[in-house]
RODO-2510 file (C-alpha; in nm, 4 decimals, decimal comma):
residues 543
     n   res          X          Y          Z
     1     x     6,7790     8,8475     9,2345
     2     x     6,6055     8,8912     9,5376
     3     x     6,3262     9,1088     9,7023
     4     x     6,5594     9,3446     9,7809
     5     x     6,7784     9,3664     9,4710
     6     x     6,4398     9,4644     9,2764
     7     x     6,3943     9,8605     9,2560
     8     x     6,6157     9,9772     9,5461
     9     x     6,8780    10,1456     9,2522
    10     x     7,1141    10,3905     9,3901
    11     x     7,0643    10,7341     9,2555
    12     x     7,1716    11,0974     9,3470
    13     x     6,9046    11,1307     9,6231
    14     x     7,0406    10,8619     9,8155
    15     x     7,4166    10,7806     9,7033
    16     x     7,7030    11,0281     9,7407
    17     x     8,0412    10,9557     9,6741
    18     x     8,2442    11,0756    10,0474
    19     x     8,4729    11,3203    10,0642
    20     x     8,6098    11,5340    10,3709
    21     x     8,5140    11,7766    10,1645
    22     x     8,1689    11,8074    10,2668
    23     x     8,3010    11,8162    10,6470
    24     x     8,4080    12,1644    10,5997
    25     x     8,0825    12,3110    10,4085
    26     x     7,8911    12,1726    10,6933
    27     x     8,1472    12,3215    10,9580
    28     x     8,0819    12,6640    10,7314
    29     x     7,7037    12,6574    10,6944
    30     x     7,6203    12,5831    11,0687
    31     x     7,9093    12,7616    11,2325
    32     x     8,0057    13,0646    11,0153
    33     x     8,0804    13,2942    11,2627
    34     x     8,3020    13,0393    11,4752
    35     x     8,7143    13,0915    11,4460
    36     x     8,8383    12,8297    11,2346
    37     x     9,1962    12,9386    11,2237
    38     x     9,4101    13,1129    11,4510
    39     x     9,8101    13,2130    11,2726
    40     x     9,9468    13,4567    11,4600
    41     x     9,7649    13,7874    11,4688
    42     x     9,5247    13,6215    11,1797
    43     x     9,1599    13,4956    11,3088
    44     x     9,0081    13,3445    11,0098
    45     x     8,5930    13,1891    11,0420
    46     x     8,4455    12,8800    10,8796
    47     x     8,2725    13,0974    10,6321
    48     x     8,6048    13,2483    10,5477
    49     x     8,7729    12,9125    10,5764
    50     x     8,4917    12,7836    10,3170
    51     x     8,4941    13,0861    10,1281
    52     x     8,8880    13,0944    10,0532
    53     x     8,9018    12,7801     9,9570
    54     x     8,6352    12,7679     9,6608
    55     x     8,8585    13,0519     9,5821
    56     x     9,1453    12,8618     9,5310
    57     x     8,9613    12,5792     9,3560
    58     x     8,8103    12,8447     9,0582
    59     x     9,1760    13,0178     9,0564
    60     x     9,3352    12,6522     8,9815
    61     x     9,0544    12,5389     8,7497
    62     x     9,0965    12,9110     8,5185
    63     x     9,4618    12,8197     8,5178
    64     x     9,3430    12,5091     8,3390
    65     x     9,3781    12,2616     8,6504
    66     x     9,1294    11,9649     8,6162
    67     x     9,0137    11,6586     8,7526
    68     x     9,2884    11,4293     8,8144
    69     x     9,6323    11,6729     8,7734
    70     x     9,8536    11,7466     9,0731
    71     x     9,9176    12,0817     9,1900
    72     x    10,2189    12,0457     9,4781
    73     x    10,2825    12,2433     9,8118
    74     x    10,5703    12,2571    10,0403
    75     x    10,4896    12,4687    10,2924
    76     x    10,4936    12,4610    10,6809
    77     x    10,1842    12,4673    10,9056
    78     x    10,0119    12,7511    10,7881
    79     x     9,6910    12,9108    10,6489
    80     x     9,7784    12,8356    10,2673
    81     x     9,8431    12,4503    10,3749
    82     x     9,4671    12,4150    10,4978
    83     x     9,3352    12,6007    10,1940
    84     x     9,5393    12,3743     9,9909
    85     x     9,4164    12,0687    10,1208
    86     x     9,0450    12,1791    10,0839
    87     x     9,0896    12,3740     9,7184
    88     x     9,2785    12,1516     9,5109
    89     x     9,0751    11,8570     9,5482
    90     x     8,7409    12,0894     9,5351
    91     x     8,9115    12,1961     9,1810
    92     x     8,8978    11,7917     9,1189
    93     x     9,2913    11,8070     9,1382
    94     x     9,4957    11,6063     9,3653
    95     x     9,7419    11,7332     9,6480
    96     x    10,1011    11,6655     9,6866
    97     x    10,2587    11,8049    10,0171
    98     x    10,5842    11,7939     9,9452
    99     x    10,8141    11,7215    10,2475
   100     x    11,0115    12,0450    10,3761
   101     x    11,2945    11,9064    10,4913
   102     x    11,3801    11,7323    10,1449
   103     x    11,6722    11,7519     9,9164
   104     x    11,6794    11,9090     9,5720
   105     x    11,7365    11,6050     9,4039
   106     x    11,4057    11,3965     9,5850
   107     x    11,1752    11,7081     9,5119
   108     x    11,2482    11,6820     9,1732
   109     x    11,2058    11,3682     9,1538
   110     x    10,9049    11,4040     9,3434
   111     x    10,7749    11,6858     9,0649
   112     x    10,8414    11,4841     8,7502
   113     x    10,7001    11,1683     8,8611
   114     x    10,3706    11,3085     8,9820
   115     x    10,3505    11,5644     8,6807
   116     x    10,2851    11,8505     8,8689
   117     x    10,1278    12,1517     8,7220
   118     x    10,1216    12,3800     8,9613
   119     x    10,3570    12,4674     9,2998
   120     x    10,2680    12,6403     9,5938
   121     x    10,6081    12,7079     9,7870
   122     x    10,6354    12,9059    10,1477
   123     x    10,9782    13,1740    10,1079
   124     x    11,1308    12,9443    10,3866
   125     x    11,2048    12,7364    10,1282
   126     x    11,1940    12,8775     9,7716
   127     x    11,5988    12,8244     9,7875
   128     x    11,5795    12,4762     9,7763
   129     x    11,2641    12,4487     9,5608
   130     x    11,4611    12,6849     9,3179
   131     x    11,7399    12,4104     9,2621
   132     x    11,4834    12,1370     9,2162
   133     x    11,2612    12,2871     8,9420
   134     x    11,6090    12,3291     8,7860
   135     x    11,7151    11,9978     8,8290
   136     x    11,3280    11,8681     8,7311
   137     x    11,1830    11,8239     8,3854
   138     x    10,8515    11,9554     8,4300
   139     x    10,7842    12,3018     8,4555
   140     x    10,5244    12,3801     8,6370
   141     x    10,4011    12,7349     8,7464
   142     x    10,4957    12,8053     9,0763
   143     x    10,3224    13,0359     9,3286
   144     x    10,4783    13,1461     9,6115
   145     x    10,3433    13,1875     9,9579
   146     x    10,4829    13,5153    10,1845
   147     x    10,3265    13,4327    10,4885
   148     x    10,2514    13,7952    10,6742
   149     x    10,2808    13,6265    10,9958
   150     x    10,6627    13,5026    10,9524
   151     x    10,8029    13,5837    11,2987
   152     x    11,0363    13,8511    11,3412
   153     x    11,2708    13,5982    11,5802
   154     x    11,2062    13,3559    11,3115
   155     x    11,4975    13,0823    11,3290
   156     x    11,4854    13,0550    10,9596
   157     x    11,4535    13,3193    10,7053
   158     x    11,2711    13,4104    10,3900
   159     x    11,4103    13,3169    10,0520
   160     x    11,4057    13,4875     9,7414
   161     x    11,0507    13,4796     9,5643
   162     x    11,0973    13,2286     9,2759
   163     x    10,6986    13,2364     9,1314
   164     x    10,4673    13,3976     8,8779
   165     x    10,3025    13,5188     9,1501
   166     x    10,1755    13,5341     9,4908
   167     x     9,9588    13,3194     9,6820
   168     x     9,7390    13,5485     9,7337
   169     x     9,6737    13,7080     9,4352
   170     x     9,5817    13,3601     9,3406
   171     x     9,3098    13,3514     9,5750
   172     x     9,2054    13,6636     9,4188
   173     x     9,1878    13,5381     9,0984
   174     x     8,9029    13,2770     9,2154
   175     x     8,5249    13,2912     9,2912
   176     x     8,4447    13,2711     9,6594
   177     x     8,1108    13,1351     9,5514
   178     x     8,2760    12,8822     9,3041
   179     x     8,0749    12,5531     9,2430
   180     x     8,3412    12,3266     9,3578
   181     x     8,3853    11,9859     9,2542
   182     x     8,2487    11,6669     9,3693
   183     x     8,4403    11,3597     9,3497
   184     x     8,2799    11,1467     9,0364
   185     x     8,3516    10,8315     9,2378
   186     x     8,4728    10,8059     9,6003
   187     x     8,7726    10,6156     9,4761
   188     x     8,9162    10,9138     9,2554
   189     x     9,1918    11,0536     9,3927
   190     x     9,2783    11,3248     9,6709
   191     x     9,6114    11,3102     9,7874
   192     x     9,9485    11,1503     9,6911
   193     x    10,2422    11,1128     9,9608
   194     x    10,5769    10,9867     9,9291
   195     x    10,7192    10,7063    10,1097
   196     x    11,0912    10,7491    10,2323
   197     x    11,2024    10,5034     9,9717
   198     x    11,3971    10,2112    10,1305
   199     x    11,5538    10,1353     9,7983
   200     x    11,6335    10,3163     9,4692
   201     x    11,3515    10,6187     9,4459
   202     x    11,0579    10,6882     9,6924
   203     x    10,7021    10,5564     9,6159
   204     x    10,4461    10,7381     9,5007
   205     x    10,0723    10,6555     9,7665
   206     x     9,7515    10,7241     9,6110
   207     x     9,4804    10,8509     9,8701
   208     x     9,0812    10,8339     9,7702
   209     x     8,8127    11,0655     9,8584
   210     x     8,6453    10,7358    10,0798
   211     x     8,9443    10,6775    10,3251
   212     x     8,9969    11,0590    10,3785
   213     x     8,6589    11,1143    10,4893
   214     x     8,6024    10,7971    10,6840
   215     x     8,9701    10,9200    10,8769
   216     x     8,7517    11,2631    10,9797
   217     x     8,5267    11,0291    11,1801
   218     x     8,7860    10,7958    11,2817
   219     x     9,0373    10,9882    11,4353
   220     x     8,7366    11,2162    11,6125
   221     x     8,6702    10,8862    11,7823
   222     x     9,0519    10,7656    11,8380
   223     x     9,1227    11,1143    11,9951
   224     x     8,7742    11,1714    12,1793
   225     x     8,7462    11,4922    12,0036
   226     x     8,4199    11,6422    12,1678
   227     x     8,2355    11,9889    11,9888
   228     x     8,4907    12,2809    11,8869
   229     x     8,8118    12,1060    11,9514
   230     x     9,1246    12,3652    11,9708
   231     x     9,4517    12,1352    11,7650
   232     x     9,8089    12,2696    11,7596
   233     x     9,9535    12,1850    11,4139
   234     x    10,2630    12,0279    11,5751
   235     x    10,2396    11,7553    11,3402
   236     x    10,3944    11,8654    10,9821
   237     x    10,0764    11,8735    10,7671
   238     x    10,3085    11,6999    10,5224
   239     x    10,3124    11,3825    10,6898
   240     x    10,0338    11,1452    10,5658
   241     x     9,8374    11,4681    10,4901
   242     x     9,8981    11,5502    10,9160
   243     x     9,7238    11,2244    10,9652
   244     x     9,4317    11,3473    10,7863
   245     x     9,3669    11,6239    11,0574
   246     x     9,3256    11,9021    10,7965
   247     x     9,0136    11,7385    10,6782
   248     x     8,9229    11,5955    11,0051
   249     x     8,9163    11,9057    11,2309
   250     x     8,5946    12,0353    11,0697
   251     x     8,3940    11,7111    11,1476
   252     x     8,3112    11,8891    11,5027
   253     x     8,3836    12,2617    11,4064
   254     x     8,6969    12,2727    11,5618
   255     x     8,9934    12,5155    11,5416
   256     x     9,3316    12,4923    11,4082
   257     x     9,6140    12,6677    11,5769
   258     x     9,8894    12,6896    11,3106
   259     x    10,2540    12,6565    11,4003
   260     x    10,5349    12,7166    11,1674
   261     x    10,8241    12,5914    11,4439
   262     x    10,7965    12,3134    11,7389
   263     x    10,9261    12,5481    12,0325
   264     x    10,8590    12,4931    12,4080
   265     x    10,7865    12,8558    12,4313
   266     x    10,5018    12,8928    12,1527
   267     x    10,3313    12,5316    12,2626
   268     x    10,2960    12,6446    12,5898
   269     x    10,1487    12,9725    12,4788
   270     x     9,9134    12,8335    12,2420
   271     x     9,8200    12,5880    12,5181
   272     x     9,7058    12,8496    12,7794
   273     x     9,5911    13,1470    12,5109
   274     x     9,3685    12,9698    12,2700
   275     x     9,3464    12,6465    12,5026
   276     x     9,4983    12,3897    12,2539
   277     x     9,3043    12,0557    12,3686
   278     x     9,4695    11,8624    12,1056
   279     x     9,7819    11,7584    11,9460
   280     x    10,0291    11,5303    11,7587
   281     x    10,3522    11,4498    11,7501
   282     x    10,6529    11,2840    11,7746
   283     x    10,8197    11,1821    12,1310
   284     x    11,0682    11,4138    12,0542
   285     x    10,7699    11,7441    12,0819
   286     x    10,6646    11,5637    12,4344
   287     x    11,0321    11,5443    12,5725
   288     x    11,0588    11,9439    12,4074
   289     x    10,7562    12,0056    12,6327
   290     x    10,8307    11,8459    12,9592
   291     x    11,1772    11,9413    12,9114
   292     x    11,1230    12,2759    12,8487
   293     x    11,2967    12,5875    13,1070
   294     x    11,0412    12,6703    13,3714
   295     x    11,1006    13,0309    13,1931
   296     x    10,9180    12,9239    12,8643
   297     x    10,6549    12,7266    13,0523
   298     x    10,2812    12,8492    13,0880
   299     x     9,9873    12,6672    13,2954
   300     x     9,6496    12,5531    13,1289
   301     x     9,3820    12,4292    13,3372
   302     x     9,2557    12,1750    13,0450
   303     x     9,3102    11,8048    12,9972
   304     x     9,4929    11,7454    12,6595
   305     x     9,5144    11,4762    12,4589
   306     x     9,8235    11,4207    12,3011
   307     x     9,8584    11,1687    12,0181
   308     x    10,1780    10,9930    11,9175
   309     x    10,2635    10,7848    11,6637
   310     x    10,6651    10,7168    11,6737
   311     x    10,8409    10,4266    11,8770
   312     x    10,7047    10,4070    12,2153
   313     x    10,7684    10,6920    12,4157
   314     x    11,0028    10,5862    12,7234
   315     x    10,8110    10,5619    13,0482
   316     x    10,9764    10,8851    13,1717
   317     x    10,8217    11,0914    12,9332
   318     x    10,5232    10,9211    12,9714
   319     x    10,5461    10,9863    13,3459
   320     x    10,6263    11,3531    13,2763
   321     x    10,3418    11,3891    13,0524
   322     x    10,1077    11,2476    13,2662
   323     x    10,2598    11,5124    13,5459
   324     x    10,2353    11,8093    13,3070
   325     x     9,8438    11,7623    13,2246
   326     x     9,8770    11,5355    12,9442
   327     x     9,6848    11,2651    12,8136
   328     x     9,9148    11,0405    12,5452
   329     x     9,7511    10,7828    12,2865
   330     x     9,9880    10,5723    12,1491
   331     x     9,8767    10,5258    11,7247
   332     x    10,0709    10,3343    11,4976
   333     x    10,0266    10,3432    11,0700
   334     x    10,2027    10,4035    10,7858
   335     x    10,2220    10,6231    10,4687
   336     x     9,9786    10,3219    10,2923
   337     x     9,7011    10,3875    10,5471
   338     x     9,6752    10,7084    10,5774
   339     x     9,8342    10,7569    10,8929
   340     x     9,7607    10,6201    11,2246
   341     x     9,5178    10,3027    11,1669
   342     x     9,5595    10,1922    11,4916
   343     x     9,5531    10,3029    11,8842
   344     x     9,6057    10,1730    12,1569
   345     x     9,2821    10,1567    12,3478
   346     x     9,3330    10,2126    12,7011
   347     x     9,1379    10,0286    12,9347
   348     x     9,0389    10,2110    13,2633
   349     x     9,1886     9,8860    13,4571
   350     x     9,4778     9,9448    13,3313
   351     x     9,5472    10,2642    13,5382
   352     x     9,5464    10,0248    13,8643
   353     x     9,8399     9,8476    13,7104
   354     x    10,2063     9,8301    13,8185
   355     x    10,4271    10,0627    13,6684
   356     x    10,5994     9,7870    13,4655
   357     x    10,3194     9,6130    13,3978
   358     x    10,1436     9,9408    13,2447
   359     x    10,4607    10,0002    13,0663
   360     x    10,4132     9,7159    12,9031
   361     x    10,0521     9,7596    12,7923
   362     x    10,1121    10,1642    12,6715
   363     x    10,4083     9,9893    12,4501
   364     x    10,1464     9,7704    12,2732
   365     x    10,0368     9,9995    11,9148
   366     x     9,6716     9,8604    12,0147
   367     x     9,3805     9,7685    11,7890
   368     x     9,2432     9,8477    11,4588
   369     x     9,0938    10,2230    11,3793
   370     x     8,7161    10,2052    11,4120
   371     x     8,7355    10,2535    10,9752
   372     x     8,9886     9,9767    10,9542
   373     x     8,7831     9,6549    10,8767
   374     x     9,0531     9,4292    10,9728
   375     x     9,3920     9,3955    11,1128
   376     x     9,6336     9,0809    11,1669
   377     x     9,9527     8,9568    11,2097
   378     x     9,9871     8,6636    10,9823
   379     x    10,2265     8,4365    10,8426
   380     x    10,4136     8,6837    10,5470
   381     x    10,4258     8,3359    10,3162
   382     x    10,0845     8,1264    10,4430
   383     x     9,8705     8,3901    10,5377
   384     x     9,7333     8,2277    10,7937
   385     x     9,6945     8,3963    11,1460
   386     x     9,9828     8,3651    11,4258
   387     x     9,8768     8,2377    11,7510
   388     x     9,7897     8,5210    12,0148
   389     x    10,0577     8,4211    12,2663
   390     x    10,2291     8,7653    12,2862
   391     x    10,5817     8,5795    12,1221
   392     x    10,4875     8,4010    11,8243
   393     x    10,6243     8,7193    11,5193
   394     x    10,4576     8,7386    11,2149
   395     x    10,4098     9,0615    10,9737
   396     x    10,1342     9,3395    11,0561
   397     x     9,8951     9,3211    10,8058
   398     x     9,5815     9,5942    10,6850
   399     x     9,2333     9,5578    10,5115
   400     x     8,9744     9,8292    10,4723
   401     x     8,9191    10,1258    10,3766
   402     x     9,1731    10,3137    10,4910
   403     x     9,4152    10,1688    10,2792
   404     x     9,6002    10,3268     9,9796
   405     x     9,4719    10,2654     9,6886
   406     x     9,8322    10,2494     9,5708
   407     x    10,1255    10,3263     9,4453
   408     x    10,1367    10,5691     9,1524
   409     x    10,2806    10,4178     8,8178
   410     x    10,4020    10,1648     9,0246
   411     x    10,2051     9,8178     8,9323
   412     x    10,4614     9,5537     9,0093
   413     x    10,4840     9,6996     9,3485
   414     x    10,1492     9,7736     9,4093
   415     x    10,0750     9,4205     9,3194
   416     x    10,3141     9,3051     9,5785
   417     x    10,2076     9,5568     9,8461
   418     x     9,8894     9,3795     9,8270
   419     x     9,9480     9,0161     9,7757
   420     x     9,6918     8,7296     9,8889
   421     x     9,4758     8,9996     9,9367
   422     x     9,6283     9,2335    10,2553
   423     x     9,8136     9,5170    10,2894
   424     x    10,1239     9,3753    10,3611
   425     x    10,2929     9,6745    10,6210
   426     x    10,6998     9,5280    10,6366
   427     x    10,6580     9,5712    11,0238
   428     x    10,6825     9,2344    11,2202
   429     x    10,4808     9,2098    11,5082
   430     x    10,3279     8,9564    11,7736
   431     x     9,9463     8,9841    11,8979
   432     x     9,8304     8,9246    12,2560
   433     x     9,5757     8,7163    12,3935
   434     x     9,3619     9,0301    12,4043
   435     x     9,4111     9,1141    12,0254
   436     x     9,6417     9,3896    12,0710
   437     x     9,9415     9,3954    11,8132
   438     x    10,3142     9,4676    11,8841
   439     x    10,5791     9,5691    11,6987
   440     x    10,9134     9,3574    11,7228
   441     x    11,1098     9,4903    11,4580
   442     x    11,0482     9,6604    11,1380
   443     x    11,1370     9,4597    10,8090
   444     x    11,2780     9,7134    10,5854
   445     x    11,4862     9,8624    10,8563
   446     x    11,2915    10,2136    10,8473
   447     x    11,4217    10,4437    11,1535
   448     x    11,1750    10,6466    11,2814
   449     x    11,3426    10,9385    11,4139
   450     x    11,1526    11,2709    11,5720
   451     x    10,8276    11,1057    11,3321
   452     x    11,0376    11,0842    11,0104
   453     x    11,0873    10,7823    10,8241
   454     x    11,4879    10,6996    10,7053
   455     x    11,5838    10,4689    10,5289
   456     x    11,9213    10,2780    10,6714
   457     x    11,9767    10,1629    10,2891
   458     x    11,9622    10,5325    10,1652
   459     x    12,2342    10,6663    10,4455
   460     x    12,4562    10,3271    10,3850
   461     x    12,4749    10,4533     9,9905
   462     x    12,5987    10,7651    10,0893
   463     x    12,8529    10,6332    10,3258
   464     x    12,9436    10,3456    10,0289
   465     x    12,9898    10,6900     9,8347
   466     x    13,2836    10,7992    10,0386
   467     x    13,6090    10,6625     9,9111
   468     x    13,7883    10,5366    10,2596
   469     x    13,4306    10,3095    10,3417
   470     x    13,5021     9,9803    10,2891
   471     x    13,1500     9,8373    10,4583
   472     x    12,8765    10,0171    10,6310
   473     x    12,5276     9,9103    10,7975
   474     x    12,3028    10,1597    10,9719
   475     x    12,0581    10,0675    11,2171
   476     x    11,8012    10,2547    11,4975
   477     x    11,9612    10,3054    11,7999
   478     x    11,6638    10,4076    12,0430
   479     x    11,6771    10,7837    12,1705
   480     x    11,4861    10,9701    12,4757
   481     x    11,4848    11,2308    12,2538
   482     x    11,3890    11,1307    11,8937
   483     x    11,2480    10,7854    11,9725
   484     x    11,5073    10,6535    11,7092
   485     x    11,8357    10,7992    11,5586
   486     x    12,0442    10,6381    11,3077
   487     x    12,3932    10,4578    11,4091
   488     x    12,6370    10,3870    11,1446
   489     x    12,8949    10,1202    11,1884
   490     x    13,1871    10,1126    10,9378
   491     x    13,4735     9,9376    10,8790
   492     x    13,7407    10,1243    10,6210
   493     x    13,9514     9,9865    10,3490
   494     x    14,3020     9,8608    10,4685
   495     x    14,5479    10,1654    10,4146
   496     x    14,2197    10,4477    10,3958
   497     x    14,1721    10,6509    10,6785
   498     x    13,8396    10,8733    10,7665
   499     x    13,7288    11,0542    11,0806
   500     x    13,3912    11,0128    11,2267
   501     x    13,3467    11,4130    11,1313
   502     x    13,4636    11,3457    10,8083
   503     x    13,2009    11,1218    10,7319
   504     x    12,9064    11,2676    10,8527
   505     x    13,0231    11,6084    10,6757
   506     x    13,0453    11,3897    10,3568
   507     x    12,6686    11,2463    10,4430
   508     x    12,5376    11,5964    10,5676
   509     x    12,6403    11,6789    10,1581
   510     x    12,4547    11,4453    10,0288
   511     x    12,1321    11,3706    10,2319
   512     x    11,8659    11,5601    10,4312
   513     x    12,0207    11,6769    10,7838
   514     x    11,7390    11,4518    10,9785
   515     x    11,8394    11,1788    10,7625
   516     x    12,2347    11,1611    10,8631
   517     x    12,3913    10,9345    11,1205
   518     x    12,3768    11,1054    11,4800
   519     x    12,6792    10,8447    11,5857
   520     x    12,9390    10,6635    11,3867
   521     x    13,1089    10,3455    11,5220
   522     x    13,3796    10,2154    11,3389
   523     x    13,4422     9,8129    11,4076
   524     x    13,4514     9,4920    11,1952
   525     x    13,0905     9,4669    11,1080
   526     x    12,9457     9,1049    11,1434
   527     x    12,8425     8,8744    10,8411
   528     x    12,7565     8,5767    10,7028
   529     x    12,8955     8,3103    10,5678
   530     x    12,7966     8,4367    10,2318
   531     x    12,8603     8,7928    10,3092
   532     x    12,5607     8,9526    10,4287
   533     x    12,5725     9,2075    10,7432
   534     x    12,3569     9,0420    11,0105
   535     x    12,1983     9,3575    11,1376
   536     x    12,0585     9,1523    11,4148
   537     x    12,4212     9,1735    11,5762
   538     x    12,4329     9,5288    11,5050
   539     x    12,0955     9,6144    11,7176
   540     x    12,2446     9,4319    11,9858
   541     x    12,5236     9,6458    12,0390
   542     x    12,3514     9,9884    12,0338
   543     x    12,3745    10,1185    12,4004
***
């Protein structure tokens, strides 16, 4: 031992365990008074923020909710979805925000396998919740959420109420002054998120306490988020947890402007009443804003910084962005890292560029988050680096913090995920002289479509499912729109016939709408000598 080993003992006065949720009791005890949410007609402050939350943690914990237990929510970009990611963990719990544009049959999956004890579910979609706590085996109590500020034009409706009771005679229930519930160790749990499964059922990630709360002060700096920040919740808070933006948007007092819908007309509305100066999304939320009728549009006089995360957006949009008073960051992550772990840090010389040649540096995903200790693209079987000549492809690879810590009841691929020591991401890549990473291609053949991740294995069962399909392979086919949509190719049994609208009614039955083919070619599909489709061809013949 050394001099410095000798009496320097951590103890409560100078080690806490972090959590993000000490970033909103600071937002609450030194701005009280400032608007923390805006939903409609409903202004809500920090100290109500603060206040309703503790609630929520005492009402879970008297309904016997402890350290440890899941309580789910599938609900849209409201109130209740903030609350819930503040007051289940403060009631030690851990959060599952269930994706709402799932089928029965995944949510109850999703249900069983994380045990849930409690669900929180908005009316919107109480139908399909309905059918999956029928399908599931546990049987949790269920809460539902009648949001007050459900649009009259709403282009969805209300389902039936399927709880014990309402959301907020929950809240009721709980102590506004309730003790919450520190974290015993950083590492417990906060947060599990599903992965779209590329094969058999999805995989259960395991967030920690740490990586939430070092993503507060990481994506302040990625996005330059200066004091009292105004963010428009066009990113589903389901997704990665909204990047971590629930937690993160009290780290400078900001205020979240909730969005149940992604319409042209309410953006621009937020962005010149409550002067949004951040957002996320998809490319397919900038092409709905720069595409938008001159009708729906509204002028702002601020700068905003608008983060994306997808495939590339096409220059166009970038152009149009860039026209309309937008600043773009291009992130790239995954469901493992808790969102976007890396952006693409624009240099100022870069704006004196060419327009190809800056093109081709905003299509680069960047470099590592400022709480990601290290990022690589390395050989997937030696593990040694690749050179950084821009062409050399090896796989994108994650250490740090912000890493899952993995995937629940799920050792063997855990294990795996995490071999020789890195997070091991599926995405191949090449890195530049400069450092900066680029995607090439994305092993497990995920589409990324308007944000979503689809699986091209999942839509190729259904389509195997039909009985005219004799061979299918799906694969992106890049979209101005979506970034990425899903193209089927099929070939069909000799004697079997099938229309294109046949098939895609027979997916539409059996999978997500998002998730089903947008195009179906049928053609001999191209193989091996042993049989397997070389999806290589396939991408090649996409325009």
């Amino acid at each position: 031992m050394g001099i410095y080993d000798e009496h320097l003992d951590r103890n409560s006065a100078n080690h806490q365990p972090l959590t993000p949720l000490t970033h909103l009791s600071r937002a609450a005890m030194i701005f009280p008074a400032h608007t923390a949410i805006v939903h409609g007609s409903l202004r809500r402050s920090y100290a109500d923020f603060y206040a309703r939350s503790r609630a929520l943690a005492s009402a879970l914990a008297k309904r016997g909710v402890g350290r440890g237990e899941t309580v789910a929510a599938m609900l849209s970009n409201t109130p209740a979805m903030l609350e819930a990611h503040h007051g289940v963990p403060m009631a030690g719990a851990v959060l599952l925000s269930i994706n709402t544009r799932l089928d029965a049959e995944i949510i109850a999956f999703q249900l069983d396998h994380s045990e849930a004890k409690i669900v929180i579910v908005d009316r919107e979609f109480s139908g399909v919740m309905a059918d999956a706590l029928k399908r599931a085996s546990v049987k949790p109590f269920v809460v539902d959420y009648d949001d007050p500020d459900f649009p009259a034009d709403a282009p969805a409706q209300k389902g039936p109420l399927i709880g014990a009771m309402e959301y907020e005679a929950l809240v009721a229930e709980g102590d506004r002054d309730f003790e919450w519930i520190m974290p015993k160790d950083e590492w417990d749990a906060i947060s599990l998120n599903y992965t779209s499964g590329t094969t058999g059922n999805p995989k259960g990630v395991v967030y920690h306490h740490r990586g939430a709360a070092l993503m507060g002060y990481a994506n302040v700096a990625a996005a330059q988020m200066g004091r009292h920040p105004v963010y428009l919740w066009t990113l589903p808070m389901f997704h990665c947890n909204g990047w971590c933006f629930p937690w993160t948007i009290s780290v400078q007092a900001g205020t979240h402007v909730c969005l149940r819908w992604v319409r042209a007309k309410a953006m621009y509305e937020a962005l010149a009443e409550h002067g949004v100066t951040h957002l996320c999304g998809a490319p397919i939320v900038m092409s709905t804003l720069i595409n938008a009728p001159d009708a729906e549009k509204r002028s702002f006089s601020q700068t905003v910084t608008f983060n994306t995360a997808a495939a590339p957006p096409p220059q166009s949009v970038l152009a149009g962005m860039r026209a309309s008073g937008f600043e773009v960051t291009h992130l790239y992550g995954l469901t493992e890292t808790y969102g976007p772990a890396v952006v693409n840090e624009w240099k100022d010389e870069w704006n004196a560029l060419a327009p190809p040649e800056r093109a081709a540096q905003t299509a680069r995903q960047g470099v590592r988050y400022v709480a990601l200790e290290d990022l690589r693209v390395l050989d997937p079987v030696t593990l040694e680096p690749v050179p950084a000549d821009g062409e050399t492809i090896g796989e994108v690879m994650f250490r740090g913090n912000i890493v899952m810590r993995g995937y629940l009841k799920n050792p063997a691929a855990t294990e795996e995920a995490f071999r020789g020591g890195w997070f091991h991401s599926g995405d191949l890549g090449v890195c530049h002289e400069d450092g900066y990473i680029e995607l090439k291609d994305r092993a497990k053949d995920i589409i990324i479509s308007g944000g979503e991740n689809i699986s091209s294995i999942e839509v190729e069962n259904a389509l195997y499912a039909h009985p005219a399909v004799a061979a299918a392979a799906v694969v992106a086919k890049p979209d101005e729109k979506w970034g990425e949509t899903p193209l089927a190719f099929v070939e069909l049994k000799p004697g079997r016939e099938a229309s294109a609208e046949e098939l895609l009614e027979h997916c539409r039955a059996r999978l997500a709408r998002f998730k089903c083919p947008k195009e179906i070619r049928f053609s001999d599909i191209p193989k091996t000598s042993t049989g397997k489709i070389q999806k290589y061809v396939l991408r090649r013949m996409t325009d």
